[in-house]
C-alpha positions, 0 to 999 in steps of 0.5 A: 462508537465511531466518530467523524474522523475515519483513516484507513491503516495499510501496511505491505504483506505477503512478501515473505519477510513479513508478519502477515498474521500480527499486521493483520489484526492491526491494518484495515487495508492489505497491500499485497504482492503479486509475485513480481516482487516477492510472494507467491500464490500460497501466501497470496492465498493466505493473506487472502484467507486470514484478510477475509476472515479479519474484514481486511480491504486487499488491494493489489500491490504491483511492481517492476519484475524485480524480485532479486532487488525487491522491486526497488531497482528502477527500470525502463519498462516500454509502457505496453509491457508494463500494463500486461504486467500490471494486468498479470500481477491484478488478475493473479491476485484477484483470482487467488482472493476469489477463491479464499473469499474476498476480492480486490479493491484497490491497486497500489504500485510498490517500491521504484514503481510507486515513486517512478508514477508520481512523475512519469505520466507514460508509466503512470498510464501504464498502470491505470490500464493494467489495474482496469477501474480499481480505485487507486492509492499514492502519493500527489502526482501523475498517477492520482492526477490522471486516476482523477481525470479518468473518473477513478476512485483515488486515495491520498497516503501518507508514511509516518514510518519515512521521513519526508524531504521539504518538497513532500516527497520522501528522503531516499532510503539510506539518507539520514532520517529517511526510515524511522523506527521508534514506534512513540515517533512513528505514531507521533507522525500517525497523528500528524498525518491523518488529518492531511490523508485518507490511508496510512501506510506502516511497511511490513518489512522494516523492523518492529513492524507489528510494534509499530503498527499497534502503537499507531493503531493505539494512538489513533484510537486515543485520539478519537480517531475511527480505523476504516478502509475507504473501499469497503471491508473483507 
């Protein structure tokens, strides 16, 4: 029986190094790249497939044309080479997700993209016009703010496998704390943040990443909480 309290359970796929299958039968929602970080149109097509199949939401999750740093090298990109790219990574992914029976139903930027919108108002706009009105998922910043005055639909994240810096950002990758990676505190910051967000994100790259993702998605449970994509299911 679902109760009142809903949050959704995201984790990044099809990026090659992932456990696409396992993190399916855990996640409501599935980030998935688009190619300019990793992936390519096979395994778009069978996240795609076996998201279809699971009643998995996919959102596309774009990136800085940066495979070989995984798409967390920052770059100056001029804004309007950006939106095509944004448009590009979108409109791949949505065709490749109508072909195995689903669609598109958010964006969500990856990587130095993601942390470089929460503050730069010129990239942040840059991926709005090149995601078209896909509802959008982040962290508090330019791009959830501009999302907003523009009428779009935008969902709150938070990370219970990073750690998060004073301000509510998160540490840097190589400082102390800033990945975890006991699944028992992992799904301790699960409880914590939900009541605060409306998607939980677990990163399906990191080691341990299905033993994590069930031991939040138990957790939850436990704690009375119902597991469900904000954007529709499949």
């Amino acid at each position: 029986m679902e109760t009142g309290r809903a949050v959704d359970l995201n984790a990044d796929l099809g990026e090659e190094v992932t456990d696409d299958a396992a993190l399916l039968a855990v996640v409501t929602s599935a980030n998935v790249a688009c190619g300019y970080h990793a992936g390519t149109a096979a395994i778009m097509r069978a996240v795609c497939a076996e998201a279809a199949e699971r009643g998995v939401s996919v959102g596309a999750q774009v990136s800085y044309d940066d495979r070989e740093g995984f798409g967390r090298v920052a770059r100056d990109v001029p804004s309007e080479v950006l939106r095509e790219q944004v448009a590009d990574q979108v409109g791949t992914l949505s065709s490749i997700a109508a072909g195995a029976g689903t669609v598109v139903r958010y964006v969500k930027p990856h990587g130095a993209l993601y942390h470089r919108v929460i503050d730069d108002e010129e990239q942040a706009a840059a991926v709005l016009a090149g995601s078209g009105d896909l509802p959008v998922l982040g962290m508090p910043g330019r791009f959830l703010d501009l999302a907003g005055a523009a009428g779009r639909e935008m969902r709150l994240e938070g990370f219970p496998d990073r750690g998060y810096a004073a301000g509510g950002r998160l540490l840097p990758r190589g400082e102390p704390g800033a990945l975890l990676e006991d699944a028992d505190a992992i799904a301790a910051a699960a409880l914590g943040l939900a009541p605060r967000v409306d998607s939980l994100c677990l990163h399906g790259d990191t080691p341990g990443a299905v033993v994590n993702a069930r031991a939040v998605r138990a957790a939850l449970e436990a704690d009375g909480w119902t597991l469900r994509a904000p954007w529709g299911r499949g």
